[in-house]
matplotlib code that plots the C-alpha trace (Angstrom):
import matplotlib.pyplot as plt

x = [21.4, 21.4, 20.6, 22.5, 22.6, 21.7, 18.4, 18.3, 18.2, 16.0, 13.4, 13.6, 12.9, 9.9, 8.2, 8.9, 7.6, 4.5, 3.9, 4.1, 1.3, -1.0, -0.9, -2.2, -4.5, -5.9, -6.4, -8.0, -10.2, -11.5, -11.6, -14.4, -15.9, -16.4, -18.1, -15.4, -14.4, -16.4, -16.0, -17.3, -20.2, -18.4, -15.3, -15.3, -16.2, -13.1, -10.9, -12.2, -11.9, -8.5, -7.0, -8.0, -6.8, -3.7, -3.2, -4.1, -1.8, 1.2, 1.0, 0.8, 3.9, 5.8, 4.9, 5.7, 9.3, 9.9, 9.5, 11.3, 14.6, 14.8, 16.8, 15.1, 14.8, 13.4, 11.0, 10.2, 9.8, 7.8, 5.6, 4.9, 4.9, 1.4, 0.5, 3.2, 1.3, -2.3, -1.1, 0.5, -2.0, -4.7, -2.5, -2.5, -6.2, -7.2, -4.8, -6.0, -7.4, -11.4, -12.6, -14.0, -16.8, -18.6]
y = [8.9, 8.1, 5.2, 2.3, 2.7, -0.6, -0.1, 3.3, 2.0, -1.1, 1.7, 4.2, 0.9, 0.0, 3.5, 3.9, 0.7, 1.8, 5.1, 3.6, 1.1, 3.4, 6.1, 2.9, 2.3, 6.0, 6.0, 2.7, 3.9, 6.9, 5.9, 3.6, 5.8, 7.9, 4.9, 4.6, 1.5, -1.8, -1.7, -3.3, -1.8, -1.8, -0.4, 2.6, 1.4, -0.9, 1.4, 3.6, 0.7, -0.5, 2.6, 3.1, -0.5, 0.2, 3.0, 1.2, -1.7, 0.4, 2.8, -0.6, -2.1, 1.2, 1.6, -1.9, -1.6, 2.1, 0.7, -2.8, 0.1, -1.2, 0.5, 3.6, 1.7, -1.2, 0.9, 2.9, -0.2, -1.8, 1.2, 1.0, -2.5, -2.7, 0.0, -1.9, -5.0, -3.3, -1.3, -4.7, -6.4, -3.6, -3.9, -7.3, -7.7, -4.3, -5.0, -8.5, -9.3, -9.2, -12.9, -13.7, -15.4, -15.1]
z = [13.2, 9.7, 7.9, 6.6, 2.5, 1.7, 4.0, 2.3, -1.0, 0.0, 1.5, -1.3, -3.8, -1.6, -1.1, -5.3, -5.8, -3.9, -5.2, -9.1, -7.7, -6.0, -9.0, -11.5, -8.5, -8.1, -11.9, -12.1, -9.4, -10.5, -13.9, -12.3, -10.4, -13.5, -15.0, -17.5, -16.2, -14.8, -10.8, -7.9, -6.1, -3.0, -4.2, -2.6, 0.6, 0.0, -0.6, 2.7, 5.1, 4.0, 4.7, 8.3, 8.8, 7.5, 9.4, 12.2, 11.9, 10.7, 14.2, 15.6, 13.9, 14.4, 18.3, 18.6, 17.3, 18.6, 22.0, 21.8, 20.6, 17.1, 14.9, 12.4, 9.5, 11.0, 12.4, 8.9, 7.2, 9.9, 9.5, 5.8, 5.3, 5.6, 3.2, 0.5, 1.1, 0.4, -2.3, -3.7, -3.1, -4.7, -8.0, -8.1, -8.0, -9.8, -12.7, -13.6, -16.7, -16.7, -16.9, -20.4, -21.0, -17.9]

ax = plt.figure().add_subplot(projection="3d")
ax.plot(x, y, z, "-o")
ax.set_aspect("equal")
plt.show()
């Protein structure tokens, strides 16, 4: 029933990882909606529909592996992996150094 530790501790690192990212990403965000920040026009909308696909592809992933009798954690991380990679991938762009002279 319980998992290995070294998939614990690989899981716990992941879902820190990805709460650290998505609080720089909720600020960043709002800070632009507030007009503090520049943002894109269709941030917001970005950040909506990036959601219900991850929630779309991690039920996906999870059903996927549930049913083909993997073990829990492969299964957990199956589940978030797509959320890690859009929150990842969110940081990555939303952290980037404005482009100068332009």
């Amino acid at each position: 029933m319980f998992l290995h530790l070294p998939a614990q501790i690989r899981f716990a690192a992941s879902v820190a990882r990805m709460a650290f990212e998505a609080q720089i990403i909720i600020s960043i965000r709002t800070l632009g909606m507030l007009g503090i920040v520049p943002a894109a026009p269709a941030e917001n909308r970005r950040m909506v529909l990036e959601k219900v696909k991850a929630f779309q592809t991690s039920t996906q992933a999870a059903a996927q592996l549930a049913a083909a009798g993997k073990p829990m954690e492969a299964v957990m991380t199956g589940a978030m992996a797509p959320y890690s990679r859009a929150t990842a991938s969110n940081y990555k762009r939303l952290t980037r150094p404005p482009k100068s002279g332009r």
